[in-house]
C-alpha positions in Angstrom: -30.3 -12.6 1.3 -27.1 -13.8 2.4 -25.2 -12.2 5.7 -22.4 -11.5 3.9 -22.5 -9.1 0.9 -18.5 -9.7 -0.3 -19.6 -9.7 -4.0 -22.3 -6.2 -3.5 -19.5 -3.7 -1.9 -19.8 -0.4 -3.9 -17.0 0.1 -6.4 -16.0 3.3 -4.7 -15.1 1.2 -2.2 -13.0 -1.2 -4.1 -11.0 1.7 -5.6 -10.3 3.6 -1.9 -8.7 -0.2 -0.8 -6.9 -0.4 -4.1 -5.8 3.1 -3.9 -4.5 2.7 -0.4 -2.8 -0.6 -1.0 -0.8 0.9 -3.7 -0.2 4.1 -1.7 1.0 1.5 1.3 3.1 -0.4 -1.1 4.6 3.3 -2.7 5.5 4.3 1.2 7.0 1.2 2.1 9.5 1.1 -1.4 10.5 4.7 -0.5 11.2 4.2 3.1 13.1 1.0 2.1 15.2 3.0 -1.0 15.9 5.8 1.9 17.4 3.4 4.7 19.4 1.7 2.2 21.0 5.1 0.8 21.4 5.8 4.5 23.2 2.6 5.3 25.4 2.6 2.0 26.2 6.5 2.5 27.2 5.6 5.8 29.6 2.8 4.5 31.9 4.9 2.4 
């Protein structure tokens, strides 16, 4: 038995990290779209 079990992690797992990684990714495009409406609303 290897230390390591990289290739046995439960799939529930897998889909938790995927879900938050896309959730992150979501956040981070929103909080990006809002600062840049900010910063061109505040141009005009």
């Amino acid at each position: 038995m290897p230390p390591y079990r990289s290739f046995e992690e439960p799939p529930v797992l897998e889909a938790f990290f995927s879900a938050l990684l896309v959730l992150v990714c979501v956040g981070v495009l929103a909080f990006a779209g809002v600062t840049v409406k900010k910063l061109y609303q505040g141009q005009r």
